[in-house]
C-alpha positions as CSV (number, residue, x, y, z in Angstrom):
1,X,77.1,108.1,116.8
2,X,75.1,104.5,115.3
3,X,73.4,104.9,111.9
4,X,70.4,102.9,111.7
5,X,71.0,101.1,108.5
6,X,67.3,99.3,108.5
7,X,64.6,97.9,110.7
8,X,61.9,95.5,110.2
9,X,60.1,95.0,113.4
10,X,62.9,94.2,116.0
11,X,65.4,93.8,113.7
12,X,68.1,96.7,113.2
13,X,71.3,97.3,111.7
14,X,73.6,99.4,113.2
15,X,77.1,101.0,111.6
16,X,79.4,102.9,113.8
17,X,82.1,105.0,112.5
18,X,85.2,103.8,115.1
19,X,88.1,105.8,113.7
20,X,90.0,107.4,110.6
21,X,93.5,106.8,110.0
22,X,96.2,107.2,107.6
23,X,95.0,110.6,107.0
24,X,98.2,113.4,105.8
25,X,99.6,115.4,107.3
26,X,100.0,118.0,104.1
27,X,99.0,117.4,100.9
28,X,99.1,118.9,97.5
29,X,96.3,120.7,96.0
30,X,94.2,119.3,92.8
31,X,96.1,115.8,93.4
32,X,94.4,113.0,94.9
33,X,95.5,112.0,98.8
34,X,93.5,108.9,100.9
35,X,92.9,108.0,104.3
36,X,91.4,104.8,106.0
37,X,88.4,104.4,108.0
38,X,87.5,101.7,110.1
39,X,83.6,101.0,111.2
40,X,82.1,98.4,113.4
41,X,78.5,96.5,113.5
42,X,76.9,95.2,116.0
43,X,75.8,91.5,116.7
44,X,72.3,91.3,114.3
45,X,73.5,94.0,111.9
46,X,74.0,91.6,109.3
47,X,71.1,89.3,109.4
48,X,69.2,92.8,109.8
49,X,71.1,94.0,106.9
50,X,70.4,91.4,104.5
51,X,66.5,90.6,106.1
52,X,66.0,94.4,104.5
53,X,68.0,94.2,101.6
54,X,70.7,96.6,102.9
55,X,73.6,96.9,100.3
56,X,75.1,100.6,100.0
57,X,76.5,102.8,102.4
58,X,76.8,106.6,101.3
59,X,79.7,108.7,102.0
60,X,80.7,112.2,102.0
61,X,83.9,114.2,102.6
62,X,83.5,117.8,104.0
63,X,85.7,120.6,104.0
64,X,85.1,122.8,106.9
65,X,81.1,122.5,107.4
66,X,79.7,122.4,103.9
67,X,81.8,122.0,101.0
68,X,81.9,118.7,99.7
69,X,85.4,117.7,98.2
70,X,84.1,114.1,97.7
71,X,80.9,112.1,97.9
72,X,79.7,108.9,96.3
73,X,78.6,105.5,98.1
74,X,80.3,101.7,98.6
75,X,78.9,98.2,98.7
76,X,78.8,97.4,102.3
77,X,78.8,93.4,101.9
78,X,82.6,92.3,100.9
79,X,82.1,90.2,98.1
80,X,85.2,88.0,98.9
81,X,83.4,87.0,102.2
82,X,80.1,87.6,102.1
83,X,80.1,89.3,105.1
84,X,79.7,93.2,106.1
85,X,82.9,95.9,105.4
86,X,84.6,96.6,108.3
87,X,86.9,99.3,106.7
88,X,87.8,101.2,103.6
89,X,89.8,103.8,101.6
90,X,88.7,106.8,100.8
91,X,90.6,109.2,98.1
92,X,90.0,113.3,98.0
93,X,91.2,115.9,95.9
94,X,90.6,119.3,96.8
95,X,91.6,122.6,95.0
96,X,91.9,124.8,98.4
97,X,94.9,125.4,99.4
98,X,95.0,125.7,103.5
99,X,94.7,124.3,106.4
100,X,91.6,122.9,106.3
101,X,89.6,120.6,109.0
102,X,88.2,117.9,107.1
103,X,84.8,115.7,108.1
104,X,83.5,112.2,106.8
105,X,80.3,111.2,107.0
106,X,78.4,107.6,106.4
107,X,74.8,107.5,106.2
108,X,72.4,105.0,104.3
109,X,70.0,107.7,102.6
110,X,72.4,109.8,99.8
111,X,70.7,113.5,101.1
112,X,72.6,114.0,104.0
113,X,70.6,117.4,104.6
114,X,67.3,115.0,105.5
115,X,65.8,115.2,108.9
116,X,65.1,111.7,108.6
117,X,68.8,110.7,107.5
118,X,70.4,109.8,110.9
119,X,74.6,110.8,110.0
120,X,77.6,109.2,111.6
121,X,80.5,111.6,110.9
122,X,84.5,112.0,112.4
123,X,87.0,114.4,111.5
124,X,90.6,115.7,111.1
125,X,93.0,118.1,109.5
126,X,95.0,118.5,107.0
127,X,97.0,120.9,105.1
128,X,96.7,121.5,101.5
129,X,99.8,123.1,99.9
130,X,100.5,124.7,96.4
131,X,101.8,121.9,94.5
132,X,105.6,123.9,93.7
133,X,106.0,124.3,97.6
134,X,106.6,120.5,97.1
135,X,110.5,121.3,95.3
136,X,111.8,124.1,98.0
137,X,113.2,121.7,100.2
138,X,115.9,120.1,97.1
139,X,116.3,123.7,95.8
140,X,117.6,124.8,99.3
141,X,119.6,122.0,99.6
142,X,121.0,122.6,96.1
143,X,122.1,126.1,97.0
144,X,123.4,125.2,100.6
145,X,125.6,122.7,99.3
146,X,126.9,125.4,96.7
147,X,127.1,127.8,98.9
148,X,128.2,126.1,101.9
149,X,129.9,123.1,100.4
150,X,128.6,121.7,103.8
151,X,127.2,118.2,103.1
152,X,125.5,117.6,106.8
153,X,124.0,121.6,107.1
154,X,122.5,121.4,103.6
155,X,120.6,117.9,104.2
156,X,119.7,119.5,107.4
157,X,118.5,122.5,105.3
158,X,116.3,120.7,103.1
159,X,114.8,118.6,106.4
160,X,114.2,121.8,107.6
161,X,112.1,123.5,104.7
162,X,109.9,120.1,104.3
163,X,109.0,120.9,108.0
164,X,108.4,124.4,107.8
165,X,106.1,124.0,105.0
166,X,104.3,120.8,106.7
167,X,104.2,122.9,109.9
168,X,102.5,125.6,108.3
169,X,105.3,128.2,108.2
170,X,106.1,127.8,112.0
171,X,109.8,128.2,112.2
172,X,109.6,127.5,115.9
173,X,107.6,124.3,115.3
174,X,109.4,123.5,112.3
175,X,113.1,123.0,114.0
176,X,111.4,121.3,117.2
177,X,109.3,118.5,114.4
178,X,113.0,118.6,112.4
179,X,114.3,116.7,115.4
180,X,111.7,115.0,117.4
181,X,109.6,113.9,114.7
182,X,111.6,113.6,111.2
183,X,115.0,112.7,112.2
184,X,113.8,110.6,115.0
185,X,111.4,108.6,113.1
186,X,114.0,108.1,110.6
187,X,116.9,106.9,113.1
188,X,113.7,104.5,114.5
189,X,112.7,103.0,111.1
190,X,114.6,99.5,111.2
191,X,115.5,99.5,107.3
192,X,117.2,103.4,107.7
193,X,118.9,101.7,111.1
194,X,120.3,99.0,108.5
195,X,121.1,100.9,106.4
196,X,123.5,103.5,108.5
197,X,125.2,101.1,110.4
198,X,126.2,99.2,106.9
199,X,127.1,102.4,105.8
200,X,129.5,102.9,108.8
201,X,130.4,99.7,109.0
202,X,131.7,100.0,105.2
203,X,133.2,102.9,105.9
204,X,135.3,102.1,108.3
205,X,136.4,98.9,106.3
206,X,137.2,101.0,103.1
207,X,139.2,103.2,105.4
208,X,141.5,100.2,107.0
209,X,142.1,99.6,103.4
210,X,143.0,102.7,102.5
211,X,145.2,103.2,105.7
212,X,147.0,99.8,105.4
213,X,147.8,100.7,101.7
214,X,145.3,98.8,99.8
215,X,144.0,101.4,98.4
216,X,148.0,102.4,96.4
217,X,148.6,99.0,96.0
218,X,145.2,99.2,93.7
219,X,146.0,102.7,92.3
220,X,149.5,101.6,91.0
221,X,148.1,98.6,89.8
222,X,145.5,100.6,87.8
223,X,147.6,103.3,86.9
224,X,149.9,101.7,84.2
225,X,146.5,101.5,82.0
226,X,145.4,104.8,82.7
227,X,147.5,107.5,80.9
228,X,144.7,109.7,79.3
229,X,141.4,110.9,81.2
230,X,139.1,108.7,78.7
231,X,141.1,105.7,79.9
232,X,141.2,106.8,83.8
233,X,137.1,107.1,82.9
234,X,136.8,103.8,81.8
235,X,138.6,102.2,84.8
236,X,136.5,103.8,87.0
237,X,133.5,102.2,85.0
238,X,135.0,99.0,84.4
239,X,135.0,99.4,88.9
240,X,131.7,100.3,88.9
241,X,130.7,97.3,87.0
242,X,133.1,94.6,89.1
243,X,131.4,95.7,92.4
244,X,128.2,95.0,91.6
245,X,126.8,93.6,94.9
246,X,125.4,96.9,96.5
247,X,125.0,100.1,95.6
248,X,126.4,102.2,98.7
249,X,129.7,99.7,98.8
250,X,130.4,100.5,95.2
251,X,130.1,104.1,95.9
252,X,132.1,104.1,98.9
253,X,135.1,101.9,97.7
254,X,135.4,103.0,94.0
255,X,135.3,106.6,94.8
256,X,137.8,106.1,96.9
257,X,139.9,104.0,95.2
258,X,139.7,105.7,91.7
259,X,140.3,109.8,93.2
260,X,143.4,109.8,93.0
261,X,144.2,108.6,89.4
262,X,141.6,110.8,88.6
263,X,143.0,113.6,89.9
264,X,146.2,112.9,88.4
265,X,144.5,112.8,85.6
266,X,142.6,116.0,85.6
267,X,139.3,114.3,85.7
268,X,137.0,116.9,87.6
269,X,135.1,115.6,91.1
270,X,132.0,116.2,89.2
271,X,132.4,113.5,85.9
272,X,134.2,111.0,88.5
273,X,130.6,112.0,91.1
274,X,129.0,111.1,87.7
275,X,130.7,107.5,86.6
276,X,130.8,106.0,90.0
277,X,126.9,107.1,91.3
278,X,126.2,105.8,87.4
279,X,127.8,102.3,87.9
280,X,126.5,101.8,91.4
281,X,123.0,101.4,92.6
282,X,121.7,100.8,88.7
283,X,124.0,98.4,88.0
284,X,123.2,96.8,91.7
285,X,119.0,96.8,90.7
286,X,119.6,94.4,87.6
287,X,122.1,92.2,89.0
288,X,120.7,89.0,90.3
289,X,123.1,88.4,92.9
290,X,122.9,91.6,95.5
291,X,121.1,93.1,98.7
292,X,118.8,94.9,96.3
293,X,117.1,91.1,95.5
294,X,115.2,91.3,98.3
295,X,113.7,94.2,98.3
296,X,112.6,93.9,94.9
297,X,110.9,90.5,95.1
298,X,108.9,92.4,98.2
299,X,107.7,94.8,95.9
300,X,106.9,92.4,93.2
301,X,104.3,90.3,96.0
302,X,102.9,93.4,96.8
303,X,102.4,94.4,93.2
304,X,100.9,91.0,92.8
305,X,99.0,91.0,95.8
306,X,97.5,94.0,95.1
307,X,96.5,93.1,91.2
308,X,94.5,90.4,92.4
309,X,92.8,92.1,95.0
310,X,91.6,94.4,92.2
């Protein structure tokens, strides 16, 4: 529906409420969650606009049909143009937990309840989860691995409690979204695609090593220093530290290399777990030569960006 915004004589404004996007899926209760919404003019709604001295637009955010989880109003000329908003963000924190159909509505007047107040409203749903539902999925996957020692059915495990929470407690609906939602838009996403097939890729190069002998030739040559378990720990750092251009290659090829003197050693799986995930991807963020570089220059721009739009 089209608010009228103002009219002198023949002259009228006109804001209409196009779409809402960006909206969750499940959020957390008493923490603040946004969505987007995008509105259109028509052709004289600016010159009407400005001819009657049209400047704020009022909002509100319903839950269900009358309680009002935000409210509050926004310039409707964009300073940076001069011209009308076309879109904005809008944050809400609510302290009902539930699914909950949610409704915004744009009017010029602030009291909505006005005959006279003509309201251009859209709506959607989301659902609104105690906050400690937000650490079940890790905790599951914590005790699947223990119990299990299956790496693949725990991760699954966890997948599968984040959607059976966000699926409100649909187990049916919860495996189905597992697969054809999660997992799939994961496998689609072209940075997680990157990142498996490095993976593999690595793997299967660590494992020609290791097959061809590499992988002795660099125990024995590593293995006259290490006699004691503090000195088969500080290998494995001194490792950690040498391959320093990406995170998942250190992991892959220094825990490979290193297991065995470590269990020669004695060292227990968990401190060697500890040393190499230690000396990988930290030791990869601060170096200035690796594939993290890129990645964090993107999110300095954006940082940037963002402080000066502000």
């Amino acid at each position: 529906a089209a608010v009228v915004l103002a009219s002198i004589g023949t002259a009228e404004a006109q804001l209409v409420l196009e779409e809402l996007s960006d909206h969750p899926i499940v959020a957390l209760r008493n923490e603040w969650w946004s969505f987007r919404a995008a509105f259109s003019w028509d052709a004289d709604s600016e010159a009407a606009a400005r001819a009657t001295n049209i400047t704020v637009i009022h909002y509100r955010v319903l839950r269900g049909t009358h309680a009002v989880v935000s409210s509050g109003n926004f310039s409707a000329i964009d300073p940076e143009f001069g011209a009308l908003k076309t879109h904005r963000t809008f944050e809400v924190k609510d302290a009902s937990a539930g699914y909950h159909r949610y409704e915004l509505q744009l009017a010029l007047a602030p009291n909505f309840t006005s005959s006279d107040t003509q309201v251009t409203s859209l709506s959607f749903y989301t659902h609104v989860i105690y906050g400690g539902l937000s650490l079940l999925p890790p905790l599951f996957t914590i005790a699947t691995v223990v119990g299990t020692r299956n790496v693949l059915l725990s991760l699954y495990t966890g997948v599968f409690t984040a959607c059976f929470i966000v699926y409100r407690f649909n187990p049916v609906a919860a495996f189905s979204r597992s697969f054809d939602t999660l997992i799939l838009d994961a496998l689609s996403d072209r940075g997680h695609a990157e990142v498996i097939l490095f993976t593999w890729f690595l793997s299967g190069m660590v494992a020609c090593i290791l097959k061809s002998g590499g992988g002795d030739g660099l125990v024995r040559a590593f293995s006259k220093f290490a006699h004691t378990p503090r000195a088969g720990s500080i290998i494995t750092v001194v490792l950690g530290l040498l391959i320093f251009f990406d995170g998942i290659a250190n992991t892959l090829i220094v825990g490979q290399t290193v297991r065995p003197i470590t269990d020669t050693l004695r060292i227990s799986r968990e401190k060697l777990a500890f040393l190499v995930d230690a000396t990988s991807s930290p030791v990869t963020s601060v170096s200035p030569i690796s594939t993290w570089v890129g990645f964090e220059l993107s999110l300095i721009e954006n940082t940037l960006r963002d402080l000066a739009d502000s």
